[in-house]
C-alpha positions as CSV (number, residue, x, y, z in Angstrom):
1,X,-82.4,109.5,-2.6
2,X,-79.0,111.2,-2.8
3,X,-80.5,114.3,-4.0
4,X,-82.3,114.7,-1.1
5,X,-79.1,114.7,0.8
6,X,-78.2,117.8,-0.9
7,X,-80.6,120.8,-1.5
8,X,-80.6,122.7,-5.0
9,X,-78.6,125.8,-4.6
10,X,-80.0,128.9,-6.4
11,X,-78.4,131.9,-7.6
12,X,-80.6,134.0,-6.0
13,X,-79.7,135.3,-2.2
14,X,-82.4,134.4,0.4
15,X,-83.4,137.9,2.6
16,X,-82.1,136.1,5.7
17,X,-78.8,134.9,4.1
18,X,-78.7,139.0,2.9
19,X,-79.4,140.5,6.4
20,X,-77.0,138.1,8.3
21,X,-74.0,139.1,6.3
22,X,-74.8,142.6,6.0
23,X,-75.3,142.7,10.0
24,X,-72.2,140.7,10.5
25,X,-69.9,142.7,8.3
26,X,-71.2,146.1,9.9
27,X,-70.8,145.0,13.4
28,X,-67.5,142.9,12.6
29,X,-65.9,146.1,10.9
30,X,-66.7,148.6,13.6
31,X,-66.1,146.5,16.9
32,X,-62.7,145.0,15.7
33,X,-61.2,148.5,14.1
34,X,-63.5,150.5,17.0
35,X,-60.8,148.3,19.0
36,X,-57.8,148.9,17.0
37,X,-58.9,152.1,17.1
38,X,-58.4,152.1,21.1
39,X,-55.5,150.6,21.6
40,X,-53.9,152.8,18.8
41,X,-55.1,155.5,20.9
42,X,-53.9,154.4,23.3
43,X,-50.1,153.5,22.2
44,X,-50.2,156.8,21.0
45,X,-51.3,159.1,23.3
46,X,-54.6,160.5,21.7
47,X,-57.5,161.6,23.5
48,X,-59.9,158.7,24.7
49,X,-62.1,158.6,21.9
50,X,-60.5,160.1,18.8
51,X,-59.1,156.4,18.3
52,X,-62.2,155.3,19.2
53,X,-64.2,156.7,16.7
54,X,-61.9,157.3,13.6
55,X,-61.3,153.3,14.1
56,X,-65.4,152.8,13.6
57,X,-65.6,155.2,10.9
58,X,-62.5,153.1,9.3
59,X,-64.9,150.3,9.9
60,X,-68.2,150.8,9.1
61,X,-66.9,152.0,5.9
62,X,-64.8,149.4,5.1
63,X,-67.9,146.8,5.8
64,X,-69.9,148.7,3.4
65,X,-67.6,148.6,0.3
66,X,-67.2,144.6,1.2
67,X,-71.1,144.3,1.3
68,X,-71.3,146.1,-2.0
69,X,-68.6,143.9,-3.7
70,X,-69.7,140.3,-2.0
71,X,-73.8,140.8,-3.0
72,X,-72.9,143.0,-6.2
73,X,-75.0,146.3,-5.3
């Protein structure tokens, strides 16, 4: 009966548990640095969207290398 309380974890990722992080991470990493981005613009002085772009570059890339260490690709 306590078994049934606790499911069997397996090794194996589920496809939802795999898309869910991957679409978090990727739209975590480029709205928060696409916003540091901004504001670092904006502090100092750049063009509207240099800041904003360089900052989702920074991001997007920085989600992928943390999806390729986390699930091991």
């Amino acid at each position: 009966m306590a078994d049934d309380l606790h499911p069997k974890k397996s090794d194996e990722h589920s496809s939802e548990g795999v898309a869910g992080t991957v679409l978090g991470y990727l739209l975590a990493g480029i709205v928060v640095w696409g916003f540091l981005g901004w504001l670092a613009g904006r502090l100092l002085g750049f063009p509207t969207g240099i800041g904003i772009a360089t900052g989702m570059m920074f991001g997007a890339a920085g989600a992928i290398y943390l999806i390729m260490k986390r699930l091991g690709a």
